[in-house]
C-alpha positions in Angstrom: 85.4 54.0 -36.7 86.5 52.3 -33.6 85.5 48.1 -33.1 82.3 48.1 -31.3 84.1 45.0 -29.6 86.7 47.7 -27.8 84.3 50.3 -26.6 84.4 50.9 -22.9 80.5 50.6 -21.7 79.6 52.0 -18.3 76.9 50.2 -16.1 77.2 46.7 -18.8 75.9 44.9 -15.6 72.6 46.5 -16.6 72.8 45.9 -20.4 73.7 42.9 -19.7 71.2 42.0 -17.1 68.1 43.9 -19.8 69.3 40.9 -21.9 68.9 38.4 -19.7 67.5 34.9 -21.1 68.8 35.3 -24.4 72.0 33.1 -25.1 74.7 35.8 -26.8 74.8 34.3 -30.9 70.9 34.9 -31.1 69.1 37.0 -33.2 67.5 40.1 -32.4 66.4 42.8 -34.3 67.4 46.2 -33.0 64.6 49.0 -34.0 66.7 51.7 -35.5 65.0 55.0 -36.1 67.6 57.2 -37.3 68.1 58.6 -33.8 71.5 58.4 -31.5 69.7 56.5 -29.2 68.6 53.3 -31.5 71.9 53.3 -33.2 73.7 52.8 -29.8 71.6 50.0 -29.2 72.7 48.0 -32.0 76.0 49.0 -31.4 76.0 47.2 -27.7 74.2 44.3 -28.6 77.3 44.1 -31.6 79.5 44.3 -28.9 78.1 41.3 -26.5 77.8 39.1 -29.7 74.6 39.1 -30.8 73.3 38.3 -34.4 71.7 41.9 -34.6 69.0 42.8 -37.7 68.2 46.5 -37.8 64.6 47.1 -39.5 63.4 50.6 -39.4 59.6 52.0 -40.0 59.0 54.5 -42.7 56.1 55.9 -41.0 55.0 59.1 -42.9 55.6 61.6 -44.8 58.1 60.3 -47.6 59.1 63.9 -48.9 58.5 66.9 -46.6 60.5 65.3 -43.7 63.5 64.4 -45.3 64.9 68.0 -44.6 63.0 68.7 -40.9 65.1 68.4 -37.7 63.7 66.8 -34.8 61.4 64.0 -36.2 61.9 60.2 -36.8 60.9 57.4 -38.6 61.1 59.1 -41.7 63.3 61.1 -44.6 66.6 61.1 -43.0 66.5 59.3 -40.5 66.1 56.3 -42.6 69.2 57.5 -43.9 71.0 57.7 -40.3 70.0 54.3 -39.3 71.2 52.5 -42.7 74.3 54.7 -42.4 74.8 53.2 -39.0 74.4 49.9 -39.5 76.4 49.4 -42.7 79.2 51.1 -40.3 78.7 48.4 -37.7 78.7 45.5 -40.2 74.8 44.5 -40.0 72.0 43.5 -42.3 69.2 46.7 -42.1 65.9 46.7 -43.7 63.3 49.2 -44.0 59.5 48.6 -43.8 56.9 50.7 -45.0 54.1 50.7 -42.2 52.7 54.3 -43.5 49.3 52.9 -43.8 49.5 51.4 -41.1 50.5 54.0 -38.9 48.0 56.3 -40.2 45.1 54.1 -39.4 46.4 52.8 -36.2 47.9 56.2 -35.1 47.5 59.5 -36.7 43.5 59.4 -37.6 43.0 58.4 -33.8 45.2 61.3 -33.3 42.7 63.3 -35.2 39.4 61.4 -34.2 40.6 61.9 -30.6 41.1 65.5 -30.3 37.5 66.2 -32.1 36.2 63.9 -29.1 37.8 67.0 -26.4 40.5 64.7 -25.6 44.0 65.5 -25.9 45.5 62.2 -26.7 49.1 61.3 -26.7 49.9 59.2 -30.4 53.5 58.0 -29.1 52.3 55.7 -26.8 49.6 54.0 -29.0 52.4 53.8 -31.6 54.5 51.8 -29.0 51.6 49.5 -28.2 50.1 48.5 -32.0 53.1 49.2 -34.2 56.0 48.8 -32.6 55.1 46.1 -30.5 52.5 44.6 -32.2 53.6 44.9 -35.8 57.4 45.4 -35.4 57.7 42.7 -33.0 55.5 40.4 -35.4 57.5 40.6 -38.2 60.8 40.5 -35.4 59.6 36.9 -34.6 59.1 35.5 -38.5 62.7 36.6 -38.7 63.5 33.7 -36.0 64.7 36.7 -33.3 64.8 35.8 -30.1 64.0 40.0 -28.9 63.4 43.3 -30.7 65.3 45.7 -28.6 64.6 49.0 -28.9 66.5 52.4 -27.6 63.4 53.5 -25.0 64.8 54.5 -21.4 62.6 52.0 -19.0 64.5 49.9 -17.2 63.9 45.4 -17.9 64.6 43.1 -15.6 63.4 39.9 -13.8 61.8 40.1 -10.7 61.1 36.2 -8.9 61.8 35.0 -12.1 59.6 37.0 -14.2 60.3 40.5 -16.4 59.1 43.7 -15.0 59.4 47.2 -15.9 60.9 49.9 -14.0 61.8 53.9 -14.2 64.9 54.5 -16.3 68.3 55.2 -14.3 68.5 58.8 -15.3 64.8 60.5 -14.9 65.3 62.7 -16.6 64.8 60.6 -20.0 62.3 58.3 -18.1 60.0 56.6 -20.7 58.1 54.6 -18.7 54.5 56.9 -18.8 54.9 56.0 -22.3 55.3 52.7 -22.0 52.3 51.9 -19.8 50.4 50.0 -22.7 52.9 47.2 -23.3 51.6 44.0 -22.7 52.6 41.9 -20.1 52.6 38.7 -22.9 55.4 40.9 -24.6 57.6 42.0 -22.3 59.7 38.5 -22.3 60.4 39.6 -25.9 60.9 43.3 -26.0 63.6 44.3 -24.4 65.7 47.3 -23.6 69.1 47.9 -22.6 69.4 51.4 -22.2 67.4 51.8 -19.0 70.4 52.0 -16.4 72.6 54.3 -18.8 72.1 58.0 -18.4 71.9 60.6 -22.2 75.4 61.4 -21.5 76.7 58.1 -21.6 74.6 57.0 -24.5 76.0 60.1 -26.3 80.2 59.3 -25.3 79.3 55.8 -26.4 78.4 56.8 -30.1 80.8 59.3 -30.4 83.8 56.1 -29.3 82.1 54.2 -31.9 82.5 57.5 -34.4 78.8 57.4 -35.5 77.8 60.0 -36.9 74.7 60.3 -34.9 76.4 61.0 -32.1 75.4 64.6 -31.5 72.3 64.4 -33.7 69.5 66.3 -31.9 66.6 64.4 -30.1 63.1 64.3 -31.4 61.1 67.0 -29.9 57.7 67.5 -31.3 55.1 64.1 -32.1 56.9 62.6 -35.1 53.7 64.0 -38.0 53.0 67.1 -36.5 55.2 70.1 -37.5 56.1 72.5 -34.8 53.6 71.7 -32.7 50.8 72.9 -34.7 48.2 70.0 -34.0 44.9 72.1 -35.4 46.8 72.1 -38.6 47.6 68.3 -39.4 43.9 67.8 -37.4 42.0 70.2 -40.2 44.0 68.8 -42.8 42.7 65.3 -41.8 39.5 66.1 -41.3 38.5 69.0 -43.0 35.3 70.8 -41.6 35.3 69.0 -38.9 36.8 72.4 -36.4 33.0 73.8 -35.9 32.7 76.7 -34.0 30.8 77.0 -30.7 30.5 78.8 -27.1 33.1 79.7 -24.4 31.0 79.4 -21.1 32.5 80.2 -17.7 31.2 77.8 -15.0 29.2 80.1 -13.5 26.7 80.0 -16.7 27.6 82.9 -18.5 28.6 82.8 -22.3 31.9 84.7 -22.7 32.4 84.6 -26.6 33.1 82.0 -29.4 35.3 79.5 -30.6 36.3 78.2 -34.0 37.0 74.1 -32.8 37.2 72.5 -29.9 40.5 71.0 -31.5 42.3 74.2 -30.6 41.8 73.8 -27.0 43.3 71.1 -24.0 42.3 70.9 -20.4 44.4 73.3 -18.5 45.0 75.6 -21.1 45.4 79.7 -20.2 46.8 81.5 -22.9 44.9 81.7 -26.1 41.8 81.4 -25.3 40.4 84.6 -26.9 37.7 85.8 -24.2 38.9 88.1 -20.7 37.5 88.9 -17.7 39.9 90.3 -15.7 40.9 87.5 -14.1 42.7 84.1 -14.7 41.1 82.1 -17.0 41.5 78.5 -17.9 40.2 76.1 -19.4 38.6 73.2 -17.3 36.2 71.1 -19.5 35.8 70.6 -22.9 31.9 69.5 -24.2 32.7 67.8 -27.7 28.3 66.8 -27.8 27.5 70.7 -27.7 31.1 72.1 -28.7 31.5 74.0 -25.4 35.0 75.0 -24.2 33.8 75.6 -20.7 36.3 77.5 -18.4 37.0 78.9 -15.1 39.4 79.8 -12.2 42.5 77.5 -11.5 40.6 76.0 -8.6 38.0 74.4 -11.1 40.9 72.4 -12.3 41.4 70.6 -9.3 40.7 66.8 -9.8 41.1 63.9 -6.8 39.7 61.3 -8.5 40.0 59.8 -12.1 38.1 57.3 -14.0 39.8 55.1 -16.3 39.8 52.7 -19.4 41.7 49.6 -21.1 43.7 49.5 -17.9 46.9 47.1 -18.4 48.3 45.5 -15.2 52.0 44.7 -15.5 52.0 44.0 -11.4 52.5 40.3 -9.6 50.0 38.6 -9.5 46.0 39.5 -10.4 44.9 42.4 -10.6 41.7 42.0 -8.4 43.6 40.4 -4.9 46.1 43.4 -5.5 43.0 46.3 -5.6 41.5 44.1 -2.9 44.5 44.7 -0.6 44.4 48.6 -1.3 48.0 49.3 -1.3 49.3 52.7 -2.0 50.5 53.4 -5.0 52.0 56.2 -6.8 50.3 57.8 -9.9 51.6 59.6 -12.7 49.1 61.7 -15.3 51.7 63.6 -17.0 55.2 62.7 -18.5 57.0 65.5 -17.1 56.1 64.8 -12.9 57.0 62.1 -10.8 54.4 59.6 -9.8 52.2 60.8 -6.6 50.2 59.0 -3.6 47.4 57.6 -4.7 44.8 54.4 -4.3 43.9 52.3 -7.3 40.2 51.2 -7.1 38.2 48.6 -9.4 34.7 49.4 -9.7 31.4 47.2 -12.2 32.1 49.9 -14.2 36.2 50.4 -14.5 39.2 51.3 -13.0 39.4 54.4 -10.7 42.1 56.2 -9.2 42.5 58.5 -6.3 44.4 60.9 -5.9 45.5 62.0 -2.4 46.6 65.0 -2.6 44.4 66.1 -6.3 46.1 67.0 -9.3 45.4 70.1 -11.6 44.0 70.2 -15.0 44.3 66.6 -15.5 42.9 66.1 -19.3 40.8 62.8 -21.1 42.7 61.4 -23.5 45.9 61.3 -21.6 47.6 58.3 -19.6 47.4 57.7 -16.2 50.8 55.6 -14.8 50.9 53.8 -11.8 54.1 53.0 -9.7 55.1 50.9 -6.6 56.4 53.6 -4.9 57.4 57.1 -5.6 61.2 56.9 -6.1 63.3 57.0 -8.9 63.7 53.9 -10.5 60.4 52.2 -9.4 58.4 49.6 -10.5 55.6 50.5 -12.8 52.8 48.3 -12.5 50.4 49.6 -15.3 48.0 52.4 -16.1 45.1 53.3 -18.2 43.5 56.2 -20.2 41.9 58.8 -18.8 38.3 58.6 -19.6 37.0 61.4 -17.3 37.5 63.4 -13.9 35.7 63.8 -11.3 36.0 67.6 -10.2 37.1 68.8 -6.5 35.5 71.9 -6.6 32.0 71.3 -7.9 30.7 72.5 -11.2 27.3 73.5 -11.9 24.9 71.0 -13.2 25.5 70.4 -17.0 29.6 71.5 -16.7 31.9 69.5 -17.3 30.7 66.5 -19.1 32.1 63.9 -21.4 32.0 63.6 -24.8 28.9 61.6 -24.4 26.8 64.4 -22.3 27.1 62.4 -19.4 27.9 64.7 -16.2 30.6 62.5 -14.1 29.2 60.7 -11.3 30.7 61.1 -7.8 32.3 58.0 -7.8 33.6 57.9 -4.5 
C-alpha cells in the first residue's frame, strides 16, 4: 500500500477548503461505512494530518447481510471499513445503533408507507442518526468534525458554512441532505463535494484499498431488492388491507390487496385496464383507495409542505417576504426547477411554475438558489400534500386524514 502522505489528490483546494476552521492535528472522526467512498475520506484527511477516528454503525441485520452486495452499514462492510483503516494506521470502532435505527428509521419507513406516503428512510437516517447520534458521540470523543463521504459541496459563505450541489451531478447528494441542521453544519463536514466518482475511485486504487472497485449501494440499505411490501408486511403484519381501485371519474375498477404496494405516479402493476393509460394519482390511506387516472391527473403546481429547514442567509420570513425565485427539486434524480417559496398560518408552500408530474407525500421537496450545477441549497421540507392542476372530483385525492386539499393559492 502506497503512504497516504504521497498520493496525488486532484481539486485539494476543495478538500482543503471543506475543512476549513479546523487546525490540521485535530480530531475528527471519519464515518466509515464499508463503502469506497468513506474509506477515501479517511484516507485524505490522513494525508492533510489530521488525528482521524473511524466509527462505523452496525445498523441492521447482523447475519443475512453479511453476504449481500450493494448494502451498507452492515455484515461486510464492517469488515471493509476496519480493513481500511488498520491499512491507513487509525483507531476504528464500531457502534451498534440497530435499535436505534429501527425506531428512528425503519418502523417510520413502515408507518409511513401505511399512511399512502412513499417516504425516503436515507435522509431521515442522515438527520437523527448520523447527525444526531453519530455526531454526539463524535463530540464526547473531543473531535473537532465528523466527516462523512456524502457528495454536497461545504463551504463558507460571508463567514458562515453553507451547502451547495456536489461538483460532479451526477453523484449530487444534496436532496438528501436537505434535513441537516443549520446548528450542525459548522461540525459536519465533507470533503468530497468538488471531486468527481472517478477520482474518488483513482484515489483508492493509489492508496491500494481494497475498496477501490467495490460496487456502490443501490437499493435502501434494509430492503432487499427493492421489495418494500415485503420488509413493510414483515414489520407490520396485517396491516396490507385490501380495498378499491377507483378511477377519478367515480367508477370502481377492481381491488387491491394494500395501499403499501402502490406510490404516486405508478403505471405498471396496477392490476385493473381500461384501455388506456392508467396511473396512479392519489392514494386514500382513511378509506384504503388507490384512486387513479390519466397522466394529466398527475399534474401538480403547487405543494404544501412540513418541518421545513432553512439553511439560507438570514430569516426565513424577510427572505419569503422578498419572493425571490428559487429553484425546486421533488425528486433526486432531476435538477431543481423555477419555483416561489411561500409561508402561509398554516406552513410552507411551494409553487411550481411550470407543475411537476406525479409528485408523491412522503417525499422531499429541495430548494436551490438558482438552477445550475453547483448551487446553493437553501432548505426544503416534506411533502405533506399536492394540490392538483387538473381538478379531481370532490372526495379524490385526499390525505391521509380525509381532508380534500384546499386551493391554496
Amino acid at each position: 500500500m502506497n503512504s497516504v502522505t504521497d498520493i496525488d489528490v486532484p481539486d485539494l483546494g476543495t478538500v482543503i477548503a471543506s475543512l476549513d476552521g479546523i487546525p490540521r492535528g485535530s480530531r475528527v472522526v471519519a464515518a466509515m461505512s464499508g463503502g469506497v467512498d468513506s474509506s477515501v475520506v479517511a484516507v485524505l484527511l490522513r494525508r492533510l494530518g489530521y488525528d482521524v477516528v473511524g466509527i462505523t454503525l452496525q445498523l441492521y441485520d447482523h447475519g443475512a447481510a453479511v453476504q449481500r452486495k450493494g448494502a451498507c452499514c452492515a455484515g461486510q462492510d464492517i469488515h471493509d471499513a476496519r480493513s481500511v483503516a488498520e491499512a491507513i494506521g487509525i483507531p476504528h470502532f464500531v457502534f451498534d445503533y440497530e435499535s436505534r435505527f429501527r425506531t428512528a428509521v425503519i418502523d417510520e419507513f413502515a408507518d409511513s408507507y401505511l399512511r399512502g406516503e412513499t417516504p425516503i428512510p436515507c435522509v431521515a437516517c442522515n438527520q437523527d442518526v448520523k447527525f444526531g447520534d453519530l455526531a454526539a458521540a463524535a463530540r464526547k470523543l473531543d473531535a473537532a468534525a465528523l466527516v462523512t463521504g456524502h457528495y454536497i459541496r461545504w463551504r463558507r459563505v460571508d463567514g458562515r458554512p453553507a451547502l451547495f450541489r456536489a461538483a460532479d451531478s451526477d453523484r449530487d447528494q444534496s436532496y438528501f441532505l436537505f434535513a441537516t441542521r443549520a446548528a450542525d453544519l459548522e461540525f459536519v463536514r465533507f470533503p468530497l463535494g468538488g471531486l468527481s466518482k472517478d477520482s474518488v475511485r483513482r484515489l483508492a486504487a493509489d492508496a491500494g484499498l481494497e475498496v477501490a472497485a467495490k460496487p456502490d449501494s443501490q437499493d435502501i440499505c434494509f430492503v432487499p431488492g427493492g421489495r418494500y411490501a415485503d420488509v413493510i408486511e414483515r414489520l407490520r403484519p396485517g396491516a396490507a388491507e385490501p380495498g378499491d381501485i377507483v378511477h377519478v371519474d367515480g367508477r370502481t375498477l377492481g381491488t387491491h390487496k394494500g395501499i403499501l404496494h402502490f406510490t404516486v405516479g405508478q403505471r405498471r402493476g396496477i392490476g385493473v385496464a381500461t384501455g388506456d393509460a392508467l396511473y396512479v394519482v392519489a392514494l386514500d390511506a382513511t378509506r384504503r383507495r388507490v384512486i387513479v387516472g390519466p397522466r394529466e391527473s398527475l399534474l401538480t403546481r403547487r405543494i404544501r409542505l412540513r418541518d421545513f429547514n432553512w439553511l439560507g442567509e438570514g430569516l426565513f420570513d424577510r427572505f419569503v417576504s422578498e419572493a425571490r425565485p428559487v429553484y425546486a427539486r421533488v425528486r433526486s434524480s432531476q435538477p431543481p426547477r423555477l419555483a416561489r417559496v411561500e409561508k402561509h398560518a398554516d406552513g410552507v408552500e411551494v409553487a411550481l411554475a411550470d407543475g411537476e408530474f406525479g409528485v408523491a407525500r412522503g417525499q422531499a421537496c429541495v430548494i436551490y438558489e438558482d438552477g445550475g450545477a453547483g448551487s446553493r441549497m437553501l432548505g426544503g421540507g416534506w411533502i405533506d400534500g399536492t394540490v392538483a392542476s387538473v381538478p379531481l372530483p370532490h372526495g379524490f385525492g385526499e390525505d391521509s386524514a380525509g381532508q380534500a386539499p384546499a386551493d391554496v393559492r
